[in-house]
PALOLO-951235 format. One record per residue (C-alpha): residue in three letters; y, x, z. Coordinates in pm, 1 decimal. Each point is the difference from the previous one (the first is absolute). Example, Ala and Ser with C-alpha at 12.3 -4.5 7.8 and 13.67 -1.06 7.14 Angstrom:
2
R, ALA, -450.0, 1230.0, 780.0 $
R, SER, 344.0, 137.0, -66.0 $
***
This chain:
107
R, UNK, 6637.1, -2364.0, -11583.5 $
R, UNK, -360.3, -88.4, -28.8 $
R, UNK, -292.5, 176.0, 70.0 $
R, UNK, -273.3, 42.5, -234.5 $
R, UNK, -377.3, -132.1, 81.8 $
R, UNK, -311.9, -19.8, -116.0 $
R, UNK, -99.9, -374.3, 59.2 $
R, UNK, 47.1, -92.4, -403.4 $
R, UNK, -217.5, 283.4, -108.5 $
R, UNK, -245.7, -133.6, 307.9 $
R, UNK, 16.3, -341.8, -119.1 $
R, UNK, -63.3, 129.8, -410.7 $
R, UNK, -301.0, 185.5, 101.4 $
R, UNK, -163.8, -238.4, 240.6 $
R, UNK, -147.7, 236.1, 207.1 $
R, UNK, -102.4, 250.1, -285.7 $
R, UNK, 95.9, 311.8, 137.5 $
R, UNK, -73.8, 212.8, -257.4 $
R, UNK, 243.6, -213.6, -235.3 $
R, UNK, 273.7, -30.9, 267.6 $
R, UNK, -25.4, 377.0, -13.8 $
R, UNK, 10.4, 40.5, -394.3 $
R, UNK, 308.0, -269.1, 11.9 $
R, UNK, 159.3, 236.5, 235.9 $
R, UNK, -92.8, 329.0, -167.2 $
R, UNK, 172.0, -126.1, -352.4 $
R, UNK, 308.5, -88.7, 190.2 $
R, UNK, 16.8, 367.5, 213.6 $
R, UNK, -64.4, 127.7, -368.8 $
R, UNK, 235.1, -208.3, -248.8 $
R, UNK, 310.8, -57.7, 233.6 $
R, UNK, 73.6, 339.4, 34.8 $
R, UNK, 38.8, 57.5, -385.8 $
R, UNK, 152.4, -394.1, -49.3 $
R, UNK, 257.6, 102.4, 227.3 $
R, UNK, 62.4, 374.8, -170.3 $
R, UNK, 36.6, -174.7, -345.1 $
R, UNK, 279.8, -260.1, 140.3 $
R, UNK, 170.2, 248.4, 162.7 $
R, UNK, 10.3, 224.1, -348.9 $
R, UNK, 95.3, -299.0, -227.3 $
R, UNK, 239.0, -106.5, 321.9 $
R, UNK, 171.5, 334.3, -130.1 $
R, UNK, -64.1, -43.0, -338.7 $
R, UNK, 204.8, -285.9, 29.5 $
R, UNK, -309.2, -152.5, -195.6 $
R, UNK, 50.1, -337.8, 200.9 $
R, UNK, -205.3, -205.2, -242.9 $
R, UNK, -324.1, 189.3, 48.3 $
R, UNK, 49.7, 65.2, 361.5 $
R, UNK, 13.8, -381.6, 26.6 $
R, UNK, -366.5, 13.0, -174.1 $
R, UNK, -127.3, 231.4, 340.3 $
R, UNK, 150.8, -175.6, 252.7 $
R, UNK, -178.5, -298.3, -193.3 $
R, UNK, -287.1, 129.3, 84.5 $
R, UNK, 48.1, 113.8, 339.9 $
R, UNK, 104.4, -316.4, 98.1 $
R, UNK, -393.8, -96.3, 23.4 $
R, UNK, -44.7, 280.7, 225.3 $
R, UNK, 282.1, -79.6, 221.6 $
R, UNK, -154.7, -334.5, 50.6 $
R, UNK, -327.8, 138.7, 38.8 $
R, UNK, 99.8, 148.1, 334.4 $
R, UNK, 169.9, -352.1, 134.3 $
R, UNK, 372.4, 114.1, -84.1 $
R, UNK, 164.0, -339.9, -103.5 $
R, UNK, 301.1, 77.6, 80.7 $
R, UNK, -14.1, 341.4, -188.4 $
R, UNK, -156.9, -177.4, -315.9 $
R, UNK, 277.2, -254.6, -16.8 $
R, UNK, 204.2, 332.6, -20.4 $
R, UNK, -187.1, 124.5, -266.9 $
R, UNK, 29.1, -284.4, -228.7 $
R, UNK, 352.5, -9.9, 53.1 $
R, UNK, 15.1, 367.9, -68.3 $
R, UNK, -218.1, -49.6, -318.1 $
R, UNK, 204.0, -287.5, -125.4 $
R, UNK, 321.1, 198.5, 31.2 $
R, UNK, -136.5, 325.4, -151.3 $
R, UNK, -89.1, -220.2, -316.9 $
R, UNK, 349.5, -104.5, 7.2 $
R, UNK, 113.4, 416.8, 7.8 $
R, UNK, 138.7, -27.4, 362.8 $
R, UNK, -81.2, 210.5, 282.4 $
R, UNK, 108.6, -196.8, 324.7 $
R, UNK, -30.6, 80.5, 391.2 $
R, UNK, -384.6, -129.0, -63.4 $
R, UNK, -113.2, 351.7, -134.8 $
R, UNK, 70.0, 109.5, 341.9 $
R, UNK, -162.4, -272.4, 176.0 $
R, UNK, -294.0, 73.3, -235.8 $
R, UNK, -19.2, 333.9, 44.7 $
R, UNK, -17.6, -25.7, 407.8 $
R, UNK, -292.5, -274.6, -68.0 $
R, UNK, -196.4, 271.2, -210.6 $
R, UNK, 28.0, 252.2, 243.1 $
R, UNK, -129.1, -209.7, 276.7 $
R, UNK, -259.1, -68.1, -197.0 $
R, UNK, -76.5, 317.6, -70.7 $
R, UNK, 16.5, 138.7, 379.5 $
R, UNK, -216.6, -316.0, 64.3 $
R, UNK, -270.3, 112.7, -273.4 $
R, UNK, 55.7, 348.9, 118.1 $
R, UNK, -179.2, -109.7, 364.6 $
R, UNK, -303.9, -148.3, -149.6 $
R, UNK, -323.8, 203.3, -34.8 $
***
């Protein structure tokens, strides 16, 4: 699996650390509740609008150099749309939690 980093968010603020930190602090602060919501419409079997989050947590995925776990996203998104739920939540839901623990050990 791979590991999260910072080096996009490095590269985005060019050396602004107070922005590299604000880009961090939204993504410690909206993943968290991104992920709650999927997981509720998940069991809502609300597939449509569940599609709509991971939509949007594809960026931050990316954001933290996850290619691999992106690619999974869109495939997850694109299936959702379609009313499936394939092996991909699963993969999906280990990339979220490793980004979390990885957001977790940043001050």
């Amino acid at each position: 699996m791979e590991t999260p980093t910072l080096t996009h968010i490095k590269k985005i603020a060019e050396g602004d650390e107070d922005f590299q930190s604000s880009l961090i602090l939204i993504l410690k602060r909206e993943l968290p509740k991104e992920f709650s919501s999927y997981k509720d419409l998940i069991k809502e079997k609300a597939f449509s609008k569940a599609s709509e989050i991971v939509h949007k947590m594809r960026h931050k995925i990316i954001i933290l150099g996850l290619e691999e776990g992106h690619k999974i996203a869109s495939q997850l998104e694109n299936e959702l749309k379609k009313g499936l739920l394939t092996q991909h939540h699963n993969s999906f839901t280990k990339i979220i939690a490793t980004m979390e623990q990885f957001l977790e050990k940043i001050n």
